[in-house]
C-alpha positions as CSV (number, residue, x, y, z in Angstrom):
1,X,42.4,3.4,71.3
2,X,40.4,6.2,71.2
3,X,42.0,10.2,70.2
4,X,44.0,11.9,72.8
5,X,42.5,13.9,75.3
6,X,43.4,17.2,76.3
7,X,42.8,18.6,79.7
8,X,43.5,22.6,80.7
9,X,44.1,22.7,84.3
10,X,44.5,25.5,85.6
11,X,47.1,26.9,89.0
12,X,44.9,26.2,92.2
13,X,45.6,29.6,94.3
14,X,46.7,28.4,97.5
15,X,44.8,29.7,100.9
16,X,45.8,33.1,102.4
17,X,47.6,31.5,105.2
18,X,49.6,33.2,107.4
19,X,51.2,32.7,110.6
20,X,52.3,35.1,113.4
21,X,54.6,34.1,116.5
22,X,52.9,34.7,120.0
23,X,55.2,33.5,122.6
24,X,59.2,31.5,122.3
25,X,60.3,29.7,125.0
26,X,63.0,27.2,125.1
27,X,60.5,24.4,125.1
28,X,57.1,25.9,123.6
29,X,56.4,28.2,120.5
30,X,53.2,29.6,120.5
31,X,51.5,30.7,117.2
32,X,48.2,32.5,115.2
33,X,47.3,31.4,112.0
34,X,45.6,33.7,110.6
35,X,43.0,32.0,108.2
36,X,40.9,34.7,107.0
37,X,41.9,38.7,107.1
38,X,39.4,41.8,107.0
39,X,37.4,41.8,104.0
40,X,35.3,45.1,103.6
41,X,33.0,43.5,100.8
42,X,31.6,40.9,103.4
43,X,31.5,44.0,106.4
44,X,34.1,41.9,108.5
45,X,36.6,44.1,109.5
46,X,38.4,41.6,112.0
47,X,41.0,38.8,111.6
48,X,39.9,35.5,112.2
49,X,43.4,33.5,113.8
50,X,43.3,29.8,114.9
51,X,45.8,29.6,118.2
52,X,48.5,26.6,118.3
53,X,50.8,25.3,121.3
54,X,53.9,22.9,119.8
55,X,56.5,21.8,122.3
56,X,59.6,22.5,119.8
57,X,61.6,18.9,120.4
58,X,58.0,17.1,119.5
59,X,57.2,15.9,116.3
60,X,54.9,17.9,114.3
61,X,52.0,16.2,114.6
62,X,52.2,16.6,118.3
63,X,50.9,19.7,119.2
64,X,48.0,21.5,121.3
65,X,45.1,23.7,119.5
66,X,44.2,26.5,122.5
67,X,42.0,28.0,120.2
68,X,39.9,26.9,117.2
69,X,38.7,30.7,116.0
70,X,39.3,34.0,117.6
71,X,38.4,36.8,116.2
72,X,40.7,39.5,116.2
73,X,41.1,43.4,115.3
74,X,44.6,44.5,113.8
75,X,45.6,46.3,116.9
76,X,45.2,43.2,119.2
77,X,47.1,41.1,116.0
78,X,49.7,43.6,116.1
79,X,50.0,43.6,119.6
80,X,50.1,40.0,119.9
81,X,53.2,39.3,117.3
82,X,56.6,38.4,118.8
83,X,59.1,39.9,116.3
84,X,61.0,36.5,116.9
85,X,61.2,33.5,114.1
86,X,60.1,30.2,115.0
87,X,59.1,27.2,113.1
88,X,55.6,26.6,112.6
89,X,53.3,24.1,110.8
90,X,50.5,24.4,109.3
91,X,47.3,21.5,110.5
92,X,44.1,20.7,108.6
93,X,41.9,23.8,109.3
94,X,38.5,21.1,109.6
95,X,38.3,22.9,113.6
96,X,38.6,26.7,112.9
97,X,35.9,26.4,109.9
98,X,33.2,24.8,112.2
99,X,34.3,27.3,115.0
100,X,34.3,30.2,112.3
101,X,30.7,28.9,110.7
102,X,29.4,28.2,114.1
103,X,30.5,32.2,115.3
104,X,29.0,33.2,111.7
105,X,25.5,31.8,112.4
106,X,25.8,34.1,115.5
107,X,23.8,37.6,115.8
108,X,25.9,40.2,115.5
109,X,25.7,41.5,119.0
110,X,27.0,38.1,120.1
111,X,29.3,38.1,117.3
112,X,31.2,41.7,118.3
113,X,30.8,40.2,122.3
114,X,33.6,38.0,121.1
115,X,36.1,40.5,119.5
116,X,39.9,40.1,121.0
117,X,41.0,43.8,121.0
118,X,44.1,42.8,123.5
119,X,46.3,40.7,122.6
120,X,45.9,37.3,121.5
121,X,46.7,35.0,124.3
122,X,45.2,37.4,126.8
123,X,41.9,36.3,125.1
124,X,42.5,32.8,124.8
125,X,43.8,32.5,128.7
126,X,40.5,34.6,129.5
127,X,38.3,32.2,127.8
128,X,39.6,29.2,129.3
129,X,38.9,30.8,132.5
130,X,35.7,31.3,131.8
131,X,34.8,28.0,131.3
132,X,33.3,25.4,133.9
């Protein structure tokens, strides 16, 4: 047998994860989680929100993702939030990095064409008209 071994691991910090109630209804909660806020060192003023659909008597792992990324401002964010509780869950984030990577490759004239500065859903239901 060989000497012990001693190993310093250190407290992981956990992601700054938050979540922010869009819409209640007796069957559907609506919800943002907010994956990354404004950081002024990077020049990126804006929230960047994933948008989730959960029927509340489904399991959790039943749920629909409306949006991957949306980019937000804190007026549309704070516009958007239902002062209500509701239970949420939090799901793998693999979908809103691509989307966030994929919007970060962007110029920044395309990148400020996709700013939400209504409220949340407003942008979400816009986009999904927009598509073919």
């Amino acid at each position: 047998m060989g000497a012990p071994v001693f190993a310093r691991a250190d407290a992981v910090k956990p992601p700054d994860v938050s979540t922010v109630i869009l819409s209640i209804s007796p069957r559907t909660v609506r919800w943002a989680t907010v994956h990354k806020h404004p950081e002024p060192a990077d020049h990126d003023p804006y929230y960047h929100v994933e948008v989730i659909e959960k029927e509340r008597a489904s399991p959790p792992w039943q749920f629909k993702r409306l949006a991957a990324h949306v980019v937000v401002t804190a007026d549309a964010l704070d516009r958007s939030r239902v002062r209500r509780k509701a239970k949420t869950y939090f799901y793998k984030d693999i979908e809103f990095r691509i989307a966030y990577r994929a919007w970060h490759a962007q110029p920044l004239m395309q990148q400020e064409a996709g700013f939400c500065r209504t409220t949340i859903l407003e942008c979400v239901d816009a986009a999904d008209n927009i598509r073919p």
